[in-house]
C-alpha positions as CSV (number, residue, x, y, z in Angstrom):
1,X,29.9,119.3,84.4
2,X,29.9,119.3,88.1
3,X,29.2,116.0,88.2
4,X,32.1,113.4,87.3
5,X,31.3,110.4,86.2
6,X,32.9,107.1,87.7
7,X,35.6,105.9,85.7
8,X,37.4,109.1,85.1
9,X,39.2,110.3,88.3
10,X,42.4,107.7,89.4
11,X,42.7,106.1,92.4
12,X,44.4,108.6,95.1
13,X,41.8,111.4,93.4
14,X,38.8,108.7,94.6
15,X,40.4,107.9,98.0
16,X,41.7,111.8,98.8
17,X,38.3,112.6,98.0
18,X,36.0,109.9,99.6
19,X,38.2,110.7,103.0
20,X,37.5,114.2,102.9
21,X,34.1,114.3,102.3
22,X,33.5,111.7,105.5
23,X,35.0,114.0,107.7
24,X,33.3,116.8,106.5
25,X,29.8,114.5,106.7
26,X,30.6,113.5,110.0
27,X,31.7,117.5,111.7
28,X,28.4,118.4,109.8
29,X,26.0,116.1,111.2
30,X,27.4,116.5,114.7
31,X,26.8,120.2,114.1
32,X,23.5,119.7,112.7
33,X,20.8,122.6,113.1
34,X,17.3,120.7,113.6
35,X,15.5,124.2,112.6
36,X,17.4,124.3,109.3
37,X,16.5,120.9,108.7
38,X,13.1,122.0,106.3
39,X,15.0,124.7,104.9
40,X,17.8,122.1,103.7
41,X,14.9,119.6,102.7
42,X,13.7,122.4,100.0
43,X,16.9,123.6,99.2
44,X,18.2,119.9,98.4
45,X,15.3,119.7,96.1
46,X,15.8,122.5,94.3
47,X,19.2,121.6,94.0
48,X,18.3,118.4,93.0
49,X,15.8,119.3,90.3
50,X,18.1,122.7,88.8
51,X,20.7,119.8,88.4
52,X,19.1,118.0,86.0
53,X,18.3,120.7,83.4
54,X,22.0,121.4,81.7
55,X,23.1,123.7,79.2
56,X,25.4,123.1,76.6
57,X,28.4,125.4,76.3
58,X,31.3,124.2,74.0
59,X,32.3,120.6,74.5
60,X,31.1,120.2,77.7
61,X,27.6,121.4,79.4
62,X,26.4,123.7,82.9
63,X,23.9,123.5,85.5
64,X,22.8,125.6,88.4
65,X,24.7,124.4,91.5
66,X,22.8,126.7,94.0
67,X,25.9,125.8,96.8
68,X,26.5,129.6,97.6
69,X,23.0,130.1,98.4
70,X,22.2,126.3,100.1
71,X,25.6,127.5,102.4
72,X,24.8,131.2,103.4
73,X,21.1,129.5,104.3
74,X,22.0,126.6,105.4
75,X,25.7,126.8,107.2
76,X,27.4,123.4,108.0
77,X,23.8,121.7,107.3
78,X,24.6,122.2,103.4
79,X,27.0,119.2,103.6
80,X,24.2,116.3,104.2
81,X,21.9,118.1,102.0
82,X,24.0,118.1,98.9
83,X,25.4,115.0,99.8
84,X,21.6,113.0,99.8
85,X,20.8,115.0,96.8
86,X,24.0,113.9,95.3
87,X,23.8,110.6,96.1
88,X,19.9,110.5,94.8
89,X,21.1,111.5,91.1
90,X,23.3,109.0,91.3
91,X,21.2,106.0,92.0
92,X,18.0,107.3,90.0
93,X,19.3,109.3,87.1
94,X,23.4,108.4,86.6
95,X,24.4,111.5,87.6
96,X,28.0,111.4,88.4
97,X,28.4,107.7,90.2
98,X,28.9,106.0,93.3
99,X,32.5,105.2,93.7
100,X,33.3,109.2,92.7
101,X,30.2,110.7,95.2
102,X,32.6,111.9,97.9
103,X,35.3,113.6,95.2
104,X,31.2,115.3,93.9
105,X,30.3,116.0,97.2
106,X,33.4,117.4,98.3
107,X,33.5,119.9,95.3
108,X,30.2,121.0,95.6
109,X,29.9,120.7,99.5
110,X,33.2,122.6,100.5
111,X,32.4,125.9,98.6
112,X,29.2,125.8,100.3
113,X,30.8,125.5,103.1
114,X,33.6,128.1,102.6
115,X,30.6,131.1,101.6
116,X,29.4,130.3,104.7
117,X,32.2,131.1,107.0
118,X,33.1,134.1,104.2
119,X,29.9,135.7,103.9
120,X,27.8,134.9,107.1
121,X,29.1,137.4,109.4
122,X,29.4,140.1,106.7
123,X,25.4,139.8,106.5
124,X,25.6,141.1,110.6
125,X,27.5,144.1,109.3
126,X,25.6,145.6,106.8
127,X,22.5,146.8,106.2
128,X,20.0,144.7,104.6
129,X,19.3,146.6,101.7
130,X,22.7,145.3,100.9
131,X,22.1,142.1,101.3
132,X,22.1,141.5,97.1
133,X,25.7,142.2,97.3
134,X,26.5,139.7,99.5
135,X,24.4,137.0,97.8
136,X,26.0,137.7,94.3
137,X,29.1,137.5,95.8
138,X,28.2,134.1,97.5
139,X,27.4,133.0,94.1
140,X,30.1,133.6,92.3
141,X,32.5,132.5,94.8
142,X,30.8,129.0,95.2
143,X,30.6,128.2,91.2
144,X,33.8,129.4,90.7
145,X,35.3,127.2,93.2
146,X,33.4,124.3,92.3
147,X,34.8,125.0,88.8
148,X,38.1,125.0,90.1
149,X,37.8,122.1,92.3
150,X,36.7,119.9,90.0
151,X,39.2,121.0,87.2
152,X,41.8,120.4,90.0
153,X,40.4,116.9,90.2
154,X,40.7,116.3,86.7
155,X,44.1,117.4,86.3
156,X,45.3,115.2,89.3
157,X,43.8,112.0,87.3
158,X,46.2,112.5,84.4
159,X,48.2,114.8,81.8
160,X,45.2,113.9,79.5
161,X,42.8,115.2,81.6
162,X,44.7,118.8,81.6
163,X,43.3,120.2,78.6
164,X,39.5,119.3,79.6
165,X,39.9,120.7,82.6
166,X,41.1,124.3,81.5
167,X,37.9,124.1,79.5
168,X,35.6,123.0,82.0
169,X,36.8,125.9,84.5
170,X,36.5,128.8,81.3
171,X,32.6,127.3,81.4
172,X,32.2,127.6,83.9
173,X,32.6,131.4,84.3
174,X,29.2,132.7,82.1
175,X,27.2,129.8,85.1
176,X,29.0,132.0,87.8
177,X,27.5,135.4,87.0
178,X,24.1,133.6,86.6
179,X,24.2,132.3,89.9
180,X,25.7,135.6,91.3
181,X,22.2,137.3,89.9
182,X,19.8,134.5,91.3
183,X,21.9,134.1,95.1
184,X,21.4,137.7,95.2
185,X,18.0,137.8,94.3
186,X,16.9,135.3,96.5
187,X,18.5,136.1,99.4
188,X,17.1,139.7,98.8
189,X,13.2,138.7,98.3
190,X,13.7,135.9,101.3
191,X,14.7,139.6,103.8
192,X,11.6,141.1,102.1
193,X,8.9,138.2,102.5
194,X,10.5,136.2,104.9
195,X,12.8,137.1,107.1
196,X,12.4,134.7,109.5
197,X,14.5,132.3,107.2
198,X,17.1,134.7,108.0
199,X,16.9,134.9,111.6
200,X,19.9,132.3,112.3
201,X,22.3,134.0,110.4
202,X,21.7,137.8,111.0
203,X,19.8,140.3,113.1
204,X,18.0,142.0,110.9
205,X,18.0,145.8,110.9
206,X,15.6,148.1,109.8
């Protein structure tokens, strides 16, 4: 469950959050990349689609959150895109809610962001028949902090949230290694098909 509904976090949890994400909105449109914007347009789809198909796993349920891949592709440009796509399942489906959308954003956008600066400049240092490594890795590391962030914004709302977030975050491992297979694979066929795609974050080799 990535995306909390309103009426669960407290107040501070709302504010901290809604502050946060507005400054990370506003340093990411001022940085925005106009050649990334049709990347980000597909990207947010497919976000915004793979978001809606969940899988039950104990009390609570999973769904791809593709923000390892959307921030090695996408870079500071991930921020808006999750954010509209975000904000879309909101207003059209109830997904998550409008008063929480900047603690959602925040712990979806910031891993994104955060595989970006990690993993970017390794994909200038290796080879690109490596570049599966470096996708699973952004993978992993983008559910896995989601999963964290959002069990961290549980437990701030309350002692009874505690125990529902230590289950959350243990779903949320199985999710990780799924997305740690698909990043890797996409970013892998995208170097094979369509490296172009790939041209803003690496000089590709070979």
């Amino acid at each position: 469950m990535a995306h909390i509904p309103d009426g669960v976090l407290s107040a501070p949890v709302l504010i901290s959050g809604a502050v946060f994400s507005i400054g990370l909105l506003t340093t990411a449109l001022r940085r925005l990349d106009d050649e990334r914007l049709p990347a980000a347009a597909v990207l947010s789809a497919a976000f915004f689609v793979s978001s809606l198909i969940t899988i039950p796993i104990g009390p609570t349920s999973v769904h791809l959150l593709l923000n390892g891949l959307m921030g090695l592709l996408l870079g500071w440009t991930a921020i808006p895109a999750l954010f509209v796509a975000l904000l879309l399942q909101a207003a059209f489906f109830g997904y998550g809610g409008i008063l929480v959308l900047g603690v959602n954003t925040l712990n979806m956008a910031l891993p994104a962001l955060i595989c970006a600066l990690l993993f970017t400049p390794l994909l200038r240092q290796i080879a690109p028949a490596r570049f599966f490594w470096i996708g699973a890795a952004a993978g992993l590391f983008g559910v896995l902090l989601t999963g964290g962030l959002v069990a961290l914004s549980l437990g701030l709302s309350g002692d009874a949230f505690r125990t529902a977030a230590g289950v959350l975050l243990a779903s949320y491992l199985p999710l990780a290694l799924v997305e740690a297979l698909i990043t890797g694979t996409v970013l892998t066929f995208l170097q094979r098909v369509a490296p172009e795609l790939l041209e803003p974050l690496v000089v590709l080799r070979g």
